[in-house]
PQR file with spaces between the fields and no chain letter, atoms N, CA, C, O and H, PARSE charges and radii, in Angstrom:
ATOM       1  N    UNK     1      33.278   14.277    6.190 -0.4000 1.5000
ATOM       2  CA   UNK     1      33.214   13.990    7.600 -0.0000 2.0000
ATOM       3  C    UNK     1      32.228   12.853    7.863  0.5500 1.7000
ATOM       4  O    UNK     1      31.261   12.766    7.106 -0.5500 1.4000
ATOM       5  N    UNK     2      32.385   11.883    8.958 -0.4000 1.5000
ATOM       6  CA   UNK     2      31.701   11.448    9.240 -0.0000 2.0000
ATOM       7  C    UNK     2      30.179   11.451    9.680  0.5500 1.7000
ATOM       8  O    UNK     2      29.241   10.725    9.349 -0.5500 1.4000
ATOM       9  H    UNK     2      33.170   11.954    9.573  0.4000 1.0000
ATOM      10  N    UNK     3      30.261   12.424   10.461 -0.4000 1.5000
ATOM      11  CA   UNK     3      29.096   13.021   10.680 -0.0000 2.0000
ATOM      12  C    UNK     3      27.613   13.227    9.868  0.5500 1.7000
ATOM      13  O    UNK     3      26.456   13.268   10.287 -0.5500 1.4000
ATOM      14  H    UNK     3      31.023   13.014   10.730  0.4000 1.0000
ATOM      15  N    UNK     4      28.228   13.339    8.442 -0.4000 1.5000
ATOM      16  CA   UNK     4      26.754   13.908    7.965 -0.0000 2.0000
ATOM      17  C    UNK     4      26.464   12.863    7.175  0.5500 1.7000
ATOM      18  O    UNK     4      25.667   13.046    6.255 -0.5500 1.4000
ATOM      19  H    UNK     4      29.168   13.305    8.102  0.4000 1.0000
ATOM      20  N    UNK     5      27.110   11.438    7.399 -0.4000 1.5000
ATOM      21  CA   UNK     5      26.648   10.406    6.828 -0.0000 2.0000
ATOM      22  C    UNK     5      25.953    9.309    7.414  0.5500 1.7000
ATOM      23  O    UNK     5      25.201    8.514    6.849 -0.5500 1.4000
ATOM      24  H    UNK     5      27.758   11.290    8.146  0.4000 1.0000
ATOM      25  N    UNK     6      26.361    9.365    8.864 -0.4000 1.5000
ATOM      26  CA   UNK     6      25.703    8.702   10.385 -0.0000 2.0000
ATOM      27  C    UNK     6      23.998    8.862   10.293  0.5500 1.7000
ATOM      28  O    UNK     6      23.146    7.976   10.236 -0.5500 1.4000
ATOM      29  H    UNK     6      26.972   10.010    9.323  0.4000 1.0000
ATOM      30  N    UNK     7      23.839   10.448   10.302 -0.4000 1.5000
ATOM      31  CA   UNK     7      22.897   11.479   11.098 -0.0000 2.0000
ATOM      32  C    UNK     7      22.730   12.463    9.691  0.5500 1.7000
ATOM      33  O    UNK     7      23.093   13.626    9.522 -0.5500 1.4000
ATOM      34  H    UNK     7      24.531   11.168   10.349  0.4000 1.0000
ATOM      35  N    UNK     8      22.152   11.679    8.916 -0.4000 1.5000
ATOM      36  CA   UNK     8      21.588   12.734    7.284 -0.0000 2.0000
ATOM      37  C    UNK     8      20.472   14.120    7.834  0.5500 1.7000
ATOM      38  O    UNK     8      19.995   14.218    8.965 -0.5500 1.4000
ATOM      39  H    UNK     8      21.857   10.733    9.054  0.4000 1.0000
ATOM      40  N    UNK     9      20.327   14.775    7.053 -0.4000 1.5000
ATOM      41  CA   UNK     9      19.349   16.062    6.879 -0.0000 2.0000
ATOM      42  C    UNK     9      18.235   15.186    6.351  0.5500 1.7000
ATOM      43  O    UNK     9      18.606   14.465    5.424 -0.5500 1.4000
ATOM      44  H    UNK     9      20.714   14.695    6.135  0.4000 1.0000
ATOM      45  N    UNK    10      16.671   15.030    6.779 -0.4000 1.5000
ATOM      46  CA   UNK    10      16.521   14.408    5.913 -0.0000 2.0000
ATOM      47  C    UNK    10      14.613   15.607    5.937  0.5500 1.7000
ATOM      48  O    UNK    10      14.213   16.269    6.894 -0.5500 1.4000
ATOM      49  H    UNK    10      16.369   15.615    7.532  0.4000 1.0000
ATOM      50  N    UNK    11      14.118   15.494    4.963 -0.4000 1.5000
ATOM      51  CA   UNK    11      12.831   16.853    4.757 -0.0000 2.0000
ATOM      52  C    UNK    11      11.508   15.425    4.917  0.5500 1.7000
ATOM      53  O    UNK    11      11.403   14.329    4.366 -0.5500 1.4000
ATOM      54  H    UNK    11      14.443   14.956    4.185  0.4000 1.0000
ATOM      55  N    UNK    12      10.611   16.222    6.039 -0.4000 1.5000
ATOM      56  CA   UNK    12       9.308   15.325    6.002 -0.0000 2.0000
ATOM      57  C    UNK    12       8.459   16.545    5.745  0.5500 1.7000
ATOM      58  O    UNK    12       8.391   17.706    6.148 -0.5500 1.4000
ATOM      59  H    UNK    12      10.696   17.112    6.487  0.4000 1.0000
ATOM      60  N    UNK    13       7.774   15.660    4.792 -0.4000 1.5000
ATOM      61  CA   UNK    13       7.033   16.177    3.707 -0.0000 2.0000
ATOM      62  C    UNK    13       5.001   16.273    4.580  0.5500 1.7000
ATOM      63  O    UNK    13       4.821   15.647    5.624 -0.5500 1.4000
ATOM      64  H    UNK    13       7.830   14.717    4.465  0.4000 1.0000
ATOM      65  N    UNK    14       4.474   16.629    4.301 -0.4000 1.5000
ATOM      66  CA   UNK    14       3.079   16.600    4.636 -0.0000 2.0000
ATOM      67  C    UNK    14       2.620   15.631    3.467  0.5500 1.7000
ATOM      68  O    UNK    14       2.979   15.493    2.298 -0.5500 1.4000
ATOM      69  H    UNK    14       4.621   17.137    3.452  0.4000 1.0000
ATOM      70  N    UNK    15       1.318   14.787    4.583 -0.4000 1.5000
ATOM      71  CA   UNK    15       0.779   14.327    3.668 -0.0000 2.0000
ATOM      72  C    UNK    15      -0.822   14.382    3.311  0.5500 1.7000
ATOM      73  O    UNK    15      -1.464   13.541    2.683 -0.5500 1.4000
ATOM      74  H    UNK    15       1.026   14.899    5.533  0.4000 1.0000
ATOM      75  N    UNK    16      -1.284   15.610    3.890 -0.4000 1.5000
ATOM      76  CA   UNK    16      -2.529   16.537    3.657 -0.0000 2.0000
ATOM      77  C    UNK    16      -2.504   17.382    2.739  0.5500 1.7000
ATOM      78  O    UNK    16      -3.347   18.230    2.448 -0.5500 1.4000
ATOM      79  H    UNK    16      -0.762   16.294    4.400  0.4000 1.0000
ATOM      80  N    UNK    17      -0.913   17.009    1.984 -0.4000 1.5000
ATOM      81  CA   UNK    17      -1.087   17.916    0.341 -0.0000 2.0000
ATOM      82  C    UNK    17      -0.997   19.415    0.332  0.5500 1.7000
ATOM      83  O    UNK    17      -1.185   20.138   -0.647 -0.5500 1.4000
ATOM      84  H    UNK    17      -0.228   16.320    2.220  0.4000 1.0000
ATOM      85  N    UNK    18      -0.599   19.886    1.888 -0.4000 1.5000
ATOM      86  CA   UNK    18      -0.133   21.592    1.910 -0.0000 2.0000
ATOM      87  C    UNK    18       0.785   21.616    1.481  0.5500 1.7000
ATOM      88  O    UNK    18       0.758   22.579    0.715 -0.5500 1.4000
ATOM      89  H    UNK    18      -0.447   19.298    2.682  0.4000 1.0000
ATOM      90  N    UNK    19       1.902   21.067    1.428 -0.4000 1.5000
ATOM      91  CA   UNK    19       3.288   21.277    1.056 -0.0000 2.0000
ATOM      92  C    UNK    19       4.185   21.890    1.944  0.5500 1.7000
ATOM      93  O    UNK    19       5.218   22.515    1.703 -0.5500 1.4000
ATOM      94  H    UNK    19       1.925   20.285    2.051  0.4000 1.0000
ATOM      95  N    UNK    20       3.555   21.575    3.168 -0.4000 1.5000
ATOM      96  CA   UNK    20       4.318   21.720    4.531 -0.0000 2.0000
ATOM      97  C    UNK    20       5.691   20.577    5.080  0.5500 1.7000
ATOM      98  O    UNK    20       5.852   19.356    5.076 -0.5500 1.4000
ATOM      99  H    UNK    20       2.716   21.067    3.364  0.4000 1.0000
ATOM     100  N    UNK    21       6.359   21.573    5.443 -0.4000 1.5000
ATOM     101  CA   UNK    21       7.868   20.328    5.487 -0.0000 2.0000
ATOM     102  C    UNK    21       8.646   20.743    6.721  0.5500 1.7000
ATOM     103  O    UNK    21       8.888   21.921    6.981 -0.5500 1.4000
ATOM     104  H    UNK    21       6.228   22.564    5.445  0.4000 1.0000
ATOM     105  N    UNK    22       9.032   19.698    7.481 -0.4000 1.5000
ATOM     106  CA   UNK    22       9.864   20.122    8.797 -0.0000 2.0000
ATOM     107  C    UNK    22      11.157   19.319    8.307  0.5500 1.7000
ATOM     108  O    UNK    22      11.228   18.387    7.506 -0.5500 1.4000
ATOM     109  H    UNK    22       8.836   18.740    7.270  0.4000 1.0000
ATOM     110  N    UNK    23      12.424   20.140    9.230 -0.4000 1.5000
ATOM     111  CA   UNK    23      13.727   19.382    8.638 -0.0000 2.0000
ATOM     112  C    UNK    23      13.785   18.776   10.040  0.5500 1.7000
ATOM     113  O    UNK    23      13.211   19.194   11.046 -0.5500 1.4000
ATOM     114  H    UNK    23      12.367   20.897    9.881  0.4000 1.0000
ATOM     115  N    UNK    24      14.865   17.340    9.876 -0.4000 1.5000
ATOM     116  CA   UNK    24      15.183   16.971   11.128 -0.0000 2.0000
ATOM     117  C    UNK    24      16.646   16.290   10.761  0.5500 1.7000
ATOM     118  O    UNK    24      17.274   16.767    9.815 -0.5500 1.4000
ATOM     119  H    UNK    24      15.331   17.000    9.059  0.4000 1.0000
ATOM     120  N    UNK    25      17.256   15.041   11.597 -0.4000 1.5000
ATOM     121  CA   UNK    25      18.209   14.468   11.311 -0.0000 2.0000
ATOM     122  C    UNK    25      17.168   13.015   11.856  0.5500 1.7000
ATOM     123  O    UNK    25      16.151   12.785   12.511 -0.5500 1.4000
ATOM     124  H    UNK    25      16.745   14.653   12.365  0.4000 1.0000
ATOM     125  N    UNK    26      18.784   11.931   10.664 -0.4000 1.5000
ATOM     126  CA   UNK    26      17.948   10.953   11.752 -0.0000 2.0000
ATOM     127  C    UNK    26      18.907    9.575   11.702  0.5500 1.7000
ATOM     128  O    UNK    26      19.389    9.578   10.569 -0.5500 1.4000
ATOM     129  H    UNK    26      19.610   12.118   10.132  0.4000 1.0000
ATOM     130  N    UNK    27      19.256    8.733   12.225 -0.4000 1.5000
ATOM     131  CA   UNK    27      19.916    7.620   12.428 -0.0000 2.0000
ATOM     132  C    UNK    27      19.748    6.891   11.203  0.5500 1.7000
ATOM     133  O    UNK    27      18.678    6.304   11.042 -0.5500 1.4000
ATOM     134  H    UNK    27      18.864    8.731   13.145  0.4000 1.0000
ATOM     135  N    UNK    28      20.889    6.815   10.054 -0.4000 1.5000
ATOM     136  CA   UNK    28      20.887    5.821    8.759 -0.0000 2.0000
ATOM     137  C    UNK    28      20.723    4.054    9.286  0.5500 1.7000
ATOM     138  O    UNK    28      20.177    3.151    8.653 -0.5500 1.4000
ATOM     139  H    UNK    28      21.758    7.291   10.185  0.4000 1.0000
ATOM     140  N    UNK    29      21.440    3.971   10.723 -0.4000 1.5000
ATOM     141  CA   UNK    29      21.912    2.344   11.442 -0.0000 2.0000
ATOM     142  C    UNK    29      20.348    2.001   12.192  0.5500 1.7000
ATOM     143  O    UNK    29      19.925    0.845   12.203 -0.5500 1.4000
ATOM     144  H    UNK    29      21.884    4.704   11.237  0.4000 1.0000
ATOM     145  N    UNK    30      19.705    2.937   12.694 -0.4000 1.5000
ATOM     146  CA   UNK    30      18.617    2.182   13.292 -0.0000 2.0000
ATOM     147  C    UNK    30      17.664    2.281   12.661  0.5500 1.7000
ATOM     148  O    UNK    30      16.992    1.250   12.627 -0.5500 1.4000
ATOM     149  H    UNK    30      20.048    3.876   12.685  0.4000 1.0000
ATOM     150  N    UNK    31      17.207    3.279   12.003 -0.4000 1.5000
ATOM     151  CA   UNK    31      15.927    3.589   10.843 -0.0000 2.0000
ATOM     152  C    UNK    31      16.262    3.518    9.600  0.5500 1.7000
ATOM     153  O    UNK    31      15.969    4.527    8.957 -0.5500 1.4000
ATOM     154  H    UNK    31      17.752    4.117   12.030  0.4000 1.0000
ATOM     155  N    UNK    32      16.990    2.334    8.784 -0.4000 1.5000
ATOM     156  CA   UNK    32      17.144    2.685    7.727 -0.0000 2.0000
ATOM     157  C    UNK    32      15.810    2.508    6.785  0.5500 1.7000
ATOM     158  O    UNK    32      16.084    2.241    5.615 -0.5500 1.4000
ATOM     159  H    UNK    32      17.228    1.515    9.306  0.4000 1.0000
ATOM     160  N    UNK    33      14.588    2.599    7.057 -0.4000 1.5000
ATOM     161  CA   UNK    33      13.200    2.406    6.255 -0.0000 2.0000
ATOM     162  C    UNK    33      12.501    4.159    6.161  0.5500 1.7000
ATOM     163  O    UNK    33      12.403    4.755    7.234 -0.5500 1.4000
ATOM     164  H    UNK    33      14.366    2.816    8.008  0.4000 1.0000
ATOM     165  N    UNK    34      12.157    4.717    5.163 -0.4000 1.5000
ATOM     166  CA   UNK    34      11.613    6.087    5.563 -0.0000 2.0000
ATOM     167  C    UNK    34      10.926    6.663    6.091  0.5500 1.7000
ATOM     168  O    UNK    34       9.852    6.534    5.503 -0.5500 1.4000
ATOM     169  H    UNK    34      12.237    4.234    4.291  0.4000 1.0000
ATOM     170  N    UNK    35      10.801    7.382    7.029 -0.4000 1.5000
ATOM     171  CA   UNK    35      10.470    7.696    8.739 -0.0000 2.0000
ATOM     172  C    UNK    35       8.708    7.982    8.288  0.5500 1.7000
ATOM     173  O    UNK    35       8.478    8.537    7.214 -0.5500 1.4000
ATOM     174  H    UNK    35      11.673    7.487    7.507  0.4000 1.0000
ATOM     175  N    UNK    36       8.103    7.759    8.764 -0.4000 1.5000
ATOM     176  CA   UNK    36       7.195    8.340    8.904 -0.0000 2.0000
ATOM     177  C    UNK    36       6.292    8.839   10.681  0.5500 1.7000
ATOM     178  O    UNK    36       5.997    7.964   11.496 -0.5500 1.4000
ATOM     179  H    UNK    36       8.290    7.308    9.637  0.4000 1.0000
ATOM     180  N    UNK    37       6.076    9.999   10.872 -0.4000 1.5000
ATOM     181  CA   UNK    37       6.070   10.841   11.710 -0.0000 2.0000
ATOM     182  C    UNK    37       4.334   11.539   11.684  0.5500 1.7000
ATOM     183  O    UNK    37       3.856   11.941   10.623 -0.5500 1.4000
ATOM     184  H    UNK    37       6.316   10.709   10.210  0.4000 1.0000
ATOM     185  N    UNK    38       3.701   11.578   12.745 -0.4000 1.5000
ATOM     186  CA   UNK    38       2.527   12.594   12.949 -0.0000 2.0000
ATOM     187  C    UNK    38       3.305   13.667   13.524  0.5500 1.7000
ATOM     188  O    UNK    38       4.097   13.640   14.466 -0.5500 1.4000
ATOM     189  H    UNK    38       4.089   11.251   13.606  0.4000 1.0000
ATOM     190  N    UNK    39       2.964   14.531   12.846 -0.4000 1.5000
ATOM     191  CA   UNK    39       3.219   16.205   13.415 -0.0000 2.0000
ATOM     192  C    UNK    39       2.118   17.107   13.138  0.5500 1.7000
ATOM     193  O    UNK    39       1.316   16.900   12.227 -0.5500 1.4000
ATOM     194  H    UNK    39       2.320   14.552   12.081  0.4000 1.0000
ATOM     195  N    UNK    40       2.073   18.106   13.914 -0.4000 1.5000
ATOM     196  CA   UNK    40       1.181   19.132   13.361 -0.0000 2.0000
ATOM     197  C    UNK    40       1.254   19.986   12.292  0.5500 1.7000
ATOM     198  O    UNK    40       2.384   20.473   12.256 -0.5500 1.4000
ATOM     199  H    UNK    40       2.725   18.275   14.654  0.4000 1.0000
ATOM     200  N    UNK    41       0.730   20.287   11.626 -0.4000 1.5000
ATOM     201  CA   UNK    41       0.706   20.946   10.062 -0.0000 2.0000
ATOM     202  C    UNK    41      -0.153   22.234   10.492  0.5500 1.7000
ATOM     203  O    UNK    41      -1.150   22.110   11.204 -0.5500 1.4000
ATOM     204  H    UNK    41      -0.188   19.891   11.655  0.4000 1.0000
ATOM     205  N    UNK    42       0.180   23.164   10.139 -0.4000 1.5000
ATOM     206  CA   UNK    42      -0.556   24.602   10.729 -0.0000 2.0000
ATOM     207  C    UNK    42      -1.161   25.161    9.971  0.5500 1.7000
ATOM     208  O    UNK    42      -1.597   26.296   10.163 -0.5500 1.4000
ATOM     209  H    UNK    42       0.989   23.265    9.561  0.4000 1.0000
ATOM     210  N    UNK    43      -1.434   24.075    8.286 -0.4000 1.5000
ATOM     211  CA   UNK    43      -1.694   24.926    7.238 -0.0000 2.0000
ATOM     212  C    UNK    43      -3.382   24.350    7.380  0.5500 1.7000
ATOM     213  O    UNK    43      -4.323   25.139    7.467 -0.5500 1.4000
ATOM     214  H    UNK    43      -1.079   23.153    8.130  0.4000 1.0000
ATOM     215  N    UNK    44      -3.535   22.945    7.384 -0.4000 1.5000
ATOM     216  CA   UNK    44      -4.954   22.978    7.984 -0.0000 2.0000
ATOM     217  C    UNK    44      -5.367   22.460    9.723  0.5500 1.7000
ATOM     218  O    UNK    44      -6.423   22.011   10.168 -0.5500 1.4000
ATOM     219  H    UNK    44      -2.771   22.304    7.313  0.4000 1.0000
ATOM     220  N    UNK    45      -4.504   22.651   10.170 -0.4000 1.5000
ATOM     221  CA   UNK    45      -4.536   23.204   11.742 -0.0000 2.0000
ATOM     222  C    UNK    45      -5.185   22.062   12.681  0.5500 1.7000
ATOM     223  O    UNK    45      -6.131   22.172   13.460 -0.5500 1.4000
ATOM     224  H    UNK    45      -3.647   23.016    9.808  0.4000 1.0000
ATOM     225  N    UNK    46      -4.259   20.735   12.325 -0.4000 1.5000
ATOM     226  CA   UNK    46      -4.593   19.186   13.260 -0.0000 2.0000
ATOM     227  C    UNK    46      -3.161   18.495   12.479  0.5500 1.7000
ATOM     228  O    UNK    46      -2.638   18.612   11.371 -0.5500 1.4000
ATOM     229  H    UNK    46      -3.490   20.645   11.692  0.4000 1.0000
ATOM     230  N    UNK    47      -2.852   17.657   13.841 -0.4000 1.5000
ATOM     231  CA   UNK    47      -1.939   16.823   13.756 -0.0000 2.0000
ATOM     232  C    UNK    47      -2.207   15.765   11.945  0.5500 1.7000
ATOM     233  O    UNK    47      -3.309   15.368   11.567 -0.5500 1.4000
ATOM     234  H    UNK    47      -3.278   17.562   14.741  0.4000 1.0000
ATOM     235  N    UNK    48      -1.345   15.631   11.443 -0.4000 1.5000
ATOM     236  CA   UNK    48      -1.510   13.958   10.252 -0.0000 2.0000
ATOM     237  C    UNK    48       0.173   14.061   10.210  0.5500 1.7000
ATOM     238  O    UNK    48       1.056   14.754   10.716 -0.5500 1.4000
ATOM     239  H    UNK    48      -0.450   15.954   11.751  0.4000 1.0000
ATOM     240  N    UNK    49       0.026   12.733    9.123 -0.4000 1.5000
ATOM     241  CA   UNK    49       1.016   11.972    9.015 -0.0000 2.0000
ATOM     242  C    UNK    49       2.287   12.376    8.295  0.5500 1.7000
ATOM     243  O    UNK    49       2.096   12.314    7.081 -0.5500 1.4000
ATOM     244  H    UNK    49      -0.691   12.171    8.711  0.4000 1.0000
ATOM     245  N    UNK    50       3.666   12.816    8.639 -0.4000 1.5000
ATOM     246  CA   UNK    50       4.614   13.421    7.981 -0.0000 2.0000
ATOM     247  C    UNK    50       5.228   12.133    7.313  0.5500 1.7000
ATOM     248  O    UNK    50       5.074   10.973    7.697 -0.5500 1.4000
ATOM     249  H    UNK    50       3.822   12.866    9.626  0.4000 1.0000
ATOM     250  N    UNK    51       5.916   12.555    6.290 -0.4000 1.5000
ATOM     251  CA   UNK    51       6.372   11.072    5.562 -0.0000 2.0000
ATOM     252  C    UNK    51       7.600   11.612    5.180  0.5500 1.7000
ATOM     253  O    UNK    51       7.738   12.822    4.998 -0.5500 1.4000
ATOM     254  H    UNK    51       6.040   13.496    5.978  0.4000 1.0000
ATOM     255  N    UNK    52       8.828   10.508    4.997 -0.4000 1.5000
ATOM     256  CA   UNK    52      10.352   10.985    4.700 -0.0000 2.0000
ATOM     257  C    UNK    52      10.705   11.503    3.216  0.5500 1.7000
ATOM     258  O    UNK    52      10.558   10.511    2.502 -0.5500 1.4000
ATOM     259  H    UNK    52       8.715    9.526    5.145  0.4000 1.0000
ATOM     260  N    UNK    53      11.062   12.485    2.499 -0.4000 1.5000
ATOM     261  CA   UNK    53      10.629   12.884    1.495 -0.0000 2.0000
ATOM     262  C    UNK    53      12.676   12.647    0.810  0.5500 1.7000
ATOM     263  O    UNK    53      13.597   13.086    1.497 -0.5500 1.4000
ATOM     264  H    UNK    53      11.182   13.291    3.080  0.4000 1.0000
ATOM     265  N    UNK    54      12.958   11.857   -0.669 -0.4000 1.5000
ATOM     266  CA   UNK    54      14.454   12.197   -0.793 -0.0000 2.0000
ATOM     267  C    UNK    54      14.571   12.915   -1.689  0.5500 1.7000
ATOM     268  O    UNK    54      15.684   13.339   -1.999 -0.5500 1.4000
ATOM     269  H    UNK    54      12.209   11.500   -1.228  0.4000 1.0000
């Protein structure tokens, strides 16, 4: 299908070394460089930097 080649699964990884990971989707046509994202990580409990993991 088209679909899951548009709009991939793709795992962001932590990069505070918990080994914390959120799933998302994400546009192959407008982001094709690997996402990098601040999110909160709950394992040491403050926002850092999520990075696109393949």
């Amino acid at each position: 299908m088209a679909r899951s080649e548009t709009r991939p699964v793709i795992k962001l990884r932590s990069t505070a070394g918990t080994g914390h990971t959120y799933v998302t989707r994400k546009s192959r046509r407008n982001t094709p460089d690997r996402l990098r994202l601040k999110k909160y990580d709950p394992v040491v409990r403050r926002h850092v930097e999520f990075r696109e993991e393949r």
